[in-house]
Structures are given as C-alpha cells and as structure tokens.
Legacy VTK file of the C-alpha trace (Angstrom):
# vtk DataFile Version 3.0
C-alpha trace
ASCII
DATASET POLYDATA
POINTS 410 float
106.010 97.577 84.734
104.583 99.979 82.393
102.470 101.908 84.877
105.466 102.508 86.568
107.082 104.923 84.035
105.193 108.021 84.825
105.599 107.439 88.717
109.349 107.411 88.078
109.339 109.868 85.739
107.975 112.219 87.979
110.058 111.222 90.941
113.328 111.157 88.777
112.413 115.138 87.950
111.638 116.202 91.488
115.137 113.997 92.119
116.733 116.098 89.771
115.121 119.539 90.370
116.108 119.438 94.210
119.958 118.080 93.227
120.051 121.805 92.212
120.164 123.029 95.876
122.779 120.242 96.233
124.747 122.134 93.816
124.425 125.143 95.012
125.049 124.277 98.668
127.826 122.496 96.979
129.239 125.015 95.578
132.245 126.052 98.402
132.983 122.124 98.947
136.815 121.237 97.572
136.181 119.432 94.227
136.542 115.778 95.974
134.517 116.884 98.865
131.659 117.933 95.895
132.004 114.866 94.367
131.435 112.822 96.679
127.798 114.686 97.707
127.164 114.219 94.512
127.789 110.613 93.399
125.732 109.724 97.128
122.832 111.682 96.098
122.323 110.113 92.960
123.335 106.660 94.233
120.905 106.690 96.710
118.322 108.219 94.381
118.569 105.713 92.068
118.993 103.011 94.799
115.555 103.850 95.858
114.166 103.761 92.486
114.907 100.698 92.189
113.301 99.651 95.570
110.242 101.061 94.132
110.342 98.774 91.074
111.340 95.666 92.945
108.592 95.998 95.375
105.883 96.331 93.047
106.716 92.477 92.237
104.226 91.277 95.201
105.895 87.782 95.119
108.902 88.658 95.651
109.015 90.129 99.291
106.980 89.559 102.384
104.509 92.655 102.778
105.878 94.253 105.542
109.313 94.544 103.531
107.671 96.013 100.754
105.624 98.617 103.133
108.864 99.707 104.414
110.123 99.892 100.840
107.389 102.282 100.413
107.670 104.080 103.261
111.491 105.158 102.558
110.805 106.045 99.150
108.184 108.198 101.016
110.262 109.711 103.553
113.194 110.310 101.092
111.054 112.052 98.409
108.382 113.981 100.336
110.826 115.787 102.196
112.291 116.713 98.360
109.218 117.892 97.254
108.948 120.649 99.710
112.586 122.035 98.892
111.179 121.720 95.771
108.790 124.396 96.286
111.522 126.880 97.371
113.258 126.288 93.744
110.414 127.051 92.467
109.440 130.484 93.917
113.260 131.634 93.219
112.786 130.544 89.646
109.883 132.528 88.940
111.647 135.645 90.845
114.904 134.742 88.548
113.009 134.672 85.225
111.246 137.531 86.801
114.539 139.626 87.461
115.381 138.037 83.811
112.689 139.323 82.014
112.802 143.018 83.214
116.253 142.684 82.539
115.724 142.665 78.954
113.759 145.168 78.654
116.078 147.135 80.804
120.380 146.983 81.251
121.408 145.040 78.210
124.825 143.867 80.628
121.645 142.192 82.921
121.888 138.441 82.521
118.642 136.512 81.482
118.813 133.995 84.641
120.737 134.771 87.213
122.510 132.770 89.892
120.617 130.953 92.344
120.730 132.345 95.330
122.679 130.355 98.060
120.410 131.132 101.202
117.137 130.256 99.201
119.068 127.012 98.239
120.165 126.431 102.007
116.631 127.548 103.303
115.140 124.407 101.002
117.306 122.576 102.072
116.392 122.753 105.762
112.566 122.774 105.103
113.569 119.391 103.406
115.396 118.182 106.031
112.902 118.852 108.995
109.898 116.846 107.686
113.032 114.003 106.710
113.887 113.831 110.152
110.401 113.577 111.794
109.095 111.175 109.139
112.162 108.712 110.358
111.445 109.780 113.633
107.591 108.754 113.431
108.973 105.349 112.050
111.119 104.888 114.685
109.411 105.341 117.462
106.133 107.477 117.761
104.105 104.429 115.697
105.393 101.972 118.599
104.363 104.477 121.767
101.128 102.891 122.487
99.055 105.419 124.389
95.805 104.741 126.431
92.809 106.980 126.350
90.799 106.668 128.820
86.828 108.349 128.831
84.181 108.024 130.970
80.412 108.187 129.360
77.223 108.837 131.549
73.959 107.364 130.581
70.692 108.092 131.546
69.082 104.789 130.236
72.625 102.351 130.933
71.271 99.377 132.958
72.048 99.799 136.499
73.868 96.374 136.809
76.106 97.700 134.083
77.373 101.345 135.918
80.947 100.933 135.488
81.104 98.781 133.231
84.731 98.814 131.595
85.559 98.513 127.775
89.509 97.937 126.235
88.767 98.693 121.984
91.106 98.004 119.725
90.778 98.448 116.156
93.002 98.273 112.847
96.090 95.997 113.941
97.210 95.962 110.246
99.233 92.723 110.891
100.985 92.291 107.850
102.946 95.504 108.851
104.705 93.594 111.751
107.663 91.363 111.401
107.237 90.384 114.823
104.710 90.206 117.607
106.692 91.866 120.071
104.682 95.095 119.214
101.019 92.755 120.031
102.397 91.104 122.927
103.287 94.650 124.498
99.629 96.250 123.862
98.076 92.722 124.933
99.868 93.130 128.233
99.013 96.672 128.182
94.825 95.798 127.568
95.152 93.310 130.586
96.802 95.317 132.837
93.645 97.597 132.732
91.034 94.844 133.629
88.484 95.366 131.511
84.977 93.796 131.608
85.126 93.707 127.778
87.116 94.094 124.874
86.376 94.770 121.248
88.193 95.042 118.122
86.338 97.132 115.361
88.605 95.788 112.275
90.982 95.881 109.898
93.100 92.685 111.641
95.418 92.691 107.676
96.435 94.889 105.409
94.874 92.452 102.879
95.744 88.445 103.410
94.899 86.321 106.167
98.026 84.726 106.392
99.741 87.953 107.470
97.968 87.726 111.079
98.937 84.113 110.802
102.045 84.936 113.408
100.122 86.860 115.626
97.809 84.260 116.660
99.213 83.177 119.892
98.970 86.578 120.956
95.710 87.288 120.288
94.775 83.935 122.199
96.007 85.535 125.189
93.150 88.622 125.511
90.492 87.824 127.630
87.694 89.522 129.514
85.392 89.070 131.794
82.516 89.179 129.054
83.951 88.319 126.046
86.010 89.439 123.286
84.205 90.711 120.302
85.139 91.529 116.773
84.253 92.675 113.763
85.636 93.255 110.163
87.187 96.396 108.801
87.383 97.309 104.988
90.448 95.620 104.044
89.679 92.645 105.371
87.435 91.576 102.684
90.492 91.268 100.163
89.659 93.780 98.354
92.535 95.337 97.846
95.026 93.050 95.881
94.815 90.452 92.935
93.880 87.235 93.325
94.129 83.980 90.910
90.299 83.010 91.338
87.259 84.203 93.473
87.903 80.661 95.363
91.016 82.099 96.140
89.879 85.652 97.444
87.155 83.436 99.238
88.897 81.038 101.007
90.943 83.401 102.193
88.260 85.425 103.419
86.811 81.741 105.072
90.404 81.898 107.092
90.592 85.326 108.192
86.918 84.258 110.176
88.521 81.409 111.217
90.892 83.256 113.002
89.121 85.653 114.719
87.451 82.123 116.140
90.937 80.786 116.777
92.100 83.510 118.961
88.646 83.145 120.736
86.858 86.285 119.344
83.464 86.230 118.517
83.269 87.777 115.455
80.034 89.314 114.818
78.966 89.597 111.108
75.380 91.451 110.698
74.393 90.003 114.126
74.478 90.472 117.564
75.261 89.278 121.012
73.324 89.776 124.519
74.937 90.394 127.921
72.690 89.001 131.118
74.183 90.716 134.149
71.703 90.004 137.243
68.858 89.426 134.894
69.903 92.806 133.188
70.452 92.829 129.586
72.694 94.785 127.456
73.116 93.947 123.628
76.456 94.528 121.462
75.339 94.714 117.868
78.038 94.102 115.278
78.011 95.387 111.401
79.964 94.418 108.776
81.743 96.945 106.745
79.760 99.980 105.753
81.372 103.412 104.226
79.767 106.667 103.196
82.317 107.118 100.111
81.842 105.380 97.232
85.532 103.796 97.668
84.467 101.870 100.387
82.730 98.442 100.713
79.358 98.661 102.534
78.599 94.887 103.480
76.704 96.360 106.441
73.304 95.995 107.152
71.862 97.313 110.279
68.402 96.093 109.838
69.830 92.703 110.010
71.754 93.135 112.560
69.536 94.319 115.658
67.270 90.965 115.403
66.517 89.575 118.540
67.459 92.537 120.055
64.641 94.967 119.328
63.543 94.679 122.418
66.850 95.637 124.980
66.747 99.174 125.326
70.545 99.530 125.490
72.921 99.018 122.832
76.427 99.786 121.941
77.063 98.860 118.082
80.585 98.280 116.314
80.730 99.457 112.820
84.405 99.920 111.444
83.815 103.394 109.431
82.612 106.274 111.348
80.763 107.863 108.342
78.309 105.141 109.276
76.950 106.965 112.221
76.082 110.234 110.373
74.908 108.174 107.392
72.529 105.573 108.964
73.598 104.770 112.516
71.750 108.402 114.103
68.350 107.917 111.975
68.075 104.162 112.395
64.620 103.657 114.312
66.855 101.321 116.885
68.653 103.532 119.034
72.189 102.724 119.403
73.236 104.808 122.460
77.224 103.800 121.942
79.064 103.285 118.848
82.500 102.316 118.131
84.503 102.518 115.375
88.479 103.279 114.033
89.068 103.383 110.282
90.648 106.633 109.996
94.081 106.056 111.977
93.632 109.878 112.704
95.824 110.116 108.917
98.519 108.597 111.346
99.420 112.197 111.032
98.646 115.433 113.321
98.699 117.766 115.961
96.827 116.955 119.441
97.978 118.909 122.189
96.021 121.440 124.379
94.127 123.446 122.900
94.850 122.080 119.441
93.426 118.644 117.447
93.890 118.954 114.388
94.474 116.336 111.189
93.970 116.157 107.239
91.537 113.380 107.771
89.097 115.543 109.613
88.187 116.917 105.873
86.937 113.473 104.864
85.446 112.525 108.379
83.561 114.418 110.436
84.695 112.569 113.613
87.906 110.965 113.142
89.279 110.465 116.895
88.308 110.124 120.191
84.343 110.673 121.435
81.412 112.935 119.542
77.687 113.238 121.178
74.829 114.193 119.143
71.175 114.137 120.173
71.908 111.371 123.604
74.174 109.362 120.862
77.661 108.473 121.104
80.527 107.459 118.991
84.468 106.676 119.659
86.418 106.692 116.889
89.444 104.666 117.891
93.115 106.260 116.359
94.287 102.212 115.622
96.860 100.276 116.782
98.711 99.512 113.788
99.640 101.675 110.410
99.510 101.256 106.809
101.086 103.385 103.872
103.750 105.261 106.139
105.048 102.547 108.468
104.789 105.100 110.968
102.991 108.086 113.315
103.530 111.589 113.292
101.840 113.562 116.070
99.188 110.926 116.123
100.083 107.681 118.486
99.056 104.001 118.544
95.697 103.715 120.380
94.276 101.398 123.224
90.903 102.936 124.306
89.507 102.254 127.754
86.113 103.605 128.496
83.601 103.034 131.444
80.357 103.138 131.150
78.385 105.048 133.739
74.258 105.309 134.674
73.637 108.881 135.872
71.417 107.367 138.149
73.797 106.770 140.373
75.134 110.313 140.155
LINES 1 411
410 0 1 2 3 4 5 6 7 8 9 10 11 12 13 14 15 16 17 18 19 20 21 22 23 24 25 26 27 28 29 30 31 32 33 34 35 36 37 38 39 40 41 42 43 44 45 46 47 48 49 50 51 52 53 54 55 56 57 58 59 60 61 62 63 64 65 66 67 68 69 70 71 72 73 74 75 76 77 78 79 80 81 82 83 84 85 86 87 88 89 90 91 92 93 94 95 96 97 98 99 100 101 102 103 104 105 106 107 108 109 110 111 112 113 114 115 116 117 118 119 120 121 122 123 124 125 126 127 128 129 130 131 132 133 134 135 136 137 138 139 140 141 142 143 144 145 146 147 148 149 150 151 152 153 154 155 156 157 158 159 160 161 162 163 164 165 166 167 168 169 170 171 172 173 174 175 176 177 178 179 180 181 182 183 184 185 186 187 188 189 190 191 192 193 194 195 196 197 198 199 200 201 202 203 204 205 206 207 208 209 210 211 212 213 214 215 216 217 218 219 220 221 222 223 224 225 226 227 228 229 230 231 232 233 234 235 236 237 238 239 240 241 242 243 244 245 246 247 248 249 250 251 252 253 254 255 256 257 258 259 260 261 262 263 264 265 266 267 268 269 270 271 272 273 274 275 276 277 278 279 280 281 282 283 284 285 286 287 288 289 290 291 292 293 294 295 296 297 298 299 300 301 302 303 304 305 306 307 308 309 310 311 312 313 314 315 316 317 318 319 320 321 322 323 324 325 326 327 328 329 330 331 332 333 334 335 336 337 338 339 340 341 342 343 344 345 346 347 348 349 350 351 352 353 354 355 356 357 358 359 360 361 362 363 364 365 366 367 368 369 370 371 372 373 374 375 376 377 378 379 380 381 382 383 384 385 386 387 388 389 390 391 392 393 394 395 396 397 398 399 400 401 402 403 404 405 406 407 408 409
C-alpha cells in the first residue's frame, strides 16, 4: 500500500491542477449548474482512485477486471495530463505578465485571471485523446485485420511454392472475459486455408489458468501441416509474485500442457521437419530471447537447429524481433524466414499511405509487418490481443497470412 502514495500523490495533483480549467469553464454556469460539475469531477476522481488501490490487491479481482481498472484510470488521467500542459504554459505567461508588472504599473495585479479560451482550448485537447482512447477500447482492439504478403525465394523448395502460413502471436488471454473475441479470429484463420499456422507467443498475460477458458477454441485451429507454437516473454511467469518456485513452476509445467492440449506443438529450443514429395523444409523454434536487458533470453539457437543442419531452408519463430539483428542475421545457419510479434506495434499509431509510424519503432528497429536484409526475412506480427491499455489506437488486431513463393517458378 505504501508504494502507492507517490502514484496517487501525483495523480491527485494533476487531478487537481486540471479542476482549474473546470473552474474556469465553470465560471458562467448558474451556481447549482457549477456545483454540480464540480461535485462529479471530484466524485469520479476520487472514484477512480480508489479503483487504483483496490486493484492493486491481485486476489481480489479476476485479471481482466483489474486491466480494465487500469485502463480507465489511464484513459481518464492521460487525457488530464495534456490539458495539463496548457495550464502550464498560461502560468508561466501569467507570472510572466506578473512579474513585469511589478516592476512596472503598481495598479498591475501579480497573477492575473486565467484566461477562459486557454482554459477551454485544454479542455478540448483533453477531451480528444479521452474520446479516442474509449474509442480504441471499444472497438478498434476487436477489428481483427488480415495482412496478407507474399515472399519470393530463390532457394524455397519447389514442392513448397505457395505454400500458405496463418501467424498469430500474443493472444494475452487473461485480457478476455470471453472467447467470443478467439472464436471470431479462429473462424477468421480457417476461412483462409492455410497450409500452416504458427503462434510466436505470449498465450497470458502471466498465469496459465487465464487461457484456461480459451481452450476449446484453440482446439479448433487446424492445418494442413501442423500448428506450431512457441513461448513469448510473459509466459515464463515472470512477471508477478508467486508463493514458491514450485508454484511459478508448475504453472509454467501447465501453460506447456496446454499448448499440447489444444494440439500445438510447442517447440522449445528445437525443431520440426516438413517432408513434402521427399522435399524438406524445417521450422526451427526458440524460446524467449530479447536484446534489452529487461527481457528473458531462454533462447538458444545453437540448440535449436540440430538435426536440421543439413535442410537448406528454414523459417525460425523467435518471439522478440531484436533477436534477428542480435543473433538471428550472423548465425552460421541461415534462417531465410523469421517470425516474430512482441511489440503489439505500442498498440498505438499511425499506418495509412504514405505514413507508418509508432513510439515503439524507437526501441525496435522492425516492429510490424516484413523487413529484408542481405536474402533474410522477418515478420513482425502486430498481435492479436493487448495488454496495459485494453485497447488499439491506430494500430489493429493482427492475423498474418503469407505465401511463400520459389522465384523459380517466376
């Protein structure tokens, strides 16, 4: 509870520093009229304080009620902070005014009166990013969009031209109250007919029990050759206390088991080989490996590509795409196709034509869609799910579809 205090302390001065454009706004309202804005912005203020404390008691509320927690107390205090930053350049303009007031006419008062169009001006900067951050809650984190590429390869095994891949990656389950969200992008993967589908990780937000009511759905993917999977950073259960390490372990025990369950193969530092007309292709699966130092790196590429030294074409699934700058281009195997999500795309952006453009693209180089460097490939999926902001602005839930296609046949 005590690591709390600053937190609120903060967001109780931002609260109160932005009630001042209230007041000024305010200002013209009859006296009941006034009181009533007033008594509803501090109610809800506080009201949302107090989600904030209540949800940092983990026991007390399944996880997707206390992500939505969060995200409120996001959407109602982010939007606050930017009027905030209108107050703040008409304060230093008032104390401005102020101060060569004093040294000037003696009837000039120190602080002046806000002014009511910077007030109403911060309040409509606040209110624009308040109504697309409900709006990206609403609706754009549920608008499941497919991508669809098509890659050439010199080298791609000739009974493999066209071959067609559905990825998935970072589901996030515990962020669902239902599966109706699953069973629409499972319909939506099988509509496409793919040859093969993989899922490049993070099936939780931290427990296996939260995909626990998602299993059925999962069941119900299947491709011609295979489902494969592998894990994503948080779902080692890293991220939240546990009683024991036998606890954090045999949770980690049941979040394989259900990758198994929903017939996945999960591949952990290993690798699988597809025999197509005596062809051979190999899918090479990491565990979690990140460039920062935040991030887990259980990956080991050496060990994975055993028994497969030999098959000149590989596509690899490694969760983080920091791995491909880091170690996946240099590694002596060459792994012509690499897949990965991780980012979300910051769940936050701008891609239209002409423009891509999010935050996350100054902490990863590629952070959505497909890069080529020296023959290489990577996709860097834009995930299905969301965590932190139980939403999408700008950047929509992703199913991938790409087909893979020899140039000899070009």
């Amino acid at each position: 509870m005590f690591r709390l205090l600053i937190p609120l302390g903060l967001l109780l001065l931002i609260d109160f520093y932005f009630f001042q454009t209230i007041k000024t706004v305010g200002n013209d309202l009859t006296t009941k009229w006034r009181m009533a804005l007033f008594v509803g912005y501090w109610l809800i203020s506080f009201l949302t304080l107090a989600v904030i404390v209540l949800s940092s008691f983990r026991e007390s509320w399944p996880n997707h009620i206390r992500y939505y927690m969060f995200s409120f107390m996001l959407v109602l205090f982010i939007p606050k902070l930017i009027g905030v930053i209108f107050l703040l350049g008409e304060d230093v303009f008032r104390m401005g005014k102020g101060v060569i007031g004093v040294f000037g006419s003696p009837d000039d008062t120190f602080l002046s009166d806000r002014r009511k169009f910077i007030s109403q001006a911060g309040l409509i900067a606040a209110a624009i990013p308040f109504a697309t951050m409900l709006y990206g809650m609403a609706r754009t984190a549920f608008n499941i969009q497919v991508k669809k590429k098509t890659v050439f390869y010199d080298d791609l095994p000739i009974a493999f031209d066209g071959l067609k891949i559905a990825q998935i990656s970072d589901l996030h389950s515990g962020s669902f109250s239902s599966s109706n969200f699953f069973a629409e992008a499972v319909d939506r993967i099988l509509a496409l007919k793919p040859d093969l589908i993989f899922f490049t990780g993070d099936l939780v937000n931290n427990e296996a029990v939260e995909a626990e009511p998602h299993i059925n759905e999962f069941k119900r993917l299947k491709a011609r050759l295979g489902v494969h999977s592998i894990l994503g950073n948080h779902d080692y259960g890293d991220y939240g206390p546990w009683p024991s390490k036998e606890a954090k372990a045999a949770n980690f025990n049941r979040l394989k088991a259900i990758h198994h369950e929903s017939g996945w193969n999960l591949l952990l530092n290993n690798n699988h080989i597809l025999d197509v007309d005596g062809e051979k292709l190999a899918i090479v699966g990491v565990e979690n490996w990140g460039a920062s130092k935040h991030f887990p790196k259980y990956g080991d590429l050496d060990k994975a590509v055993v028994g497969v030294e030999n098959i000149p074409f590989k596509i690899l699934l490694s969760h983080d795409p920091s791995h491909w700058d880091a170690k996946i281009k240099a590694h002596p195997q060459k792994f012509q196709l690499t897949l990965s999500g991780h980012t979300h795309g910051a769940q936050f952006g701008i891609e239209i034509p002409g423009i891509k453009w999010s935050p996350v693209q100054y902490l990863y180089k590629q952070w959505a869609g497909l890069y080529e460097d020296g023959g290489q490939n990577i996709y860097v999926n834009r995930g299905l799910g969301f965590i932190g902001y139980m939403g999408r602005i700008g950047i929509q839930p992703e199913i991938t579809l790409l087909e893979l296609k020899s140039s000899q046949n070009t």
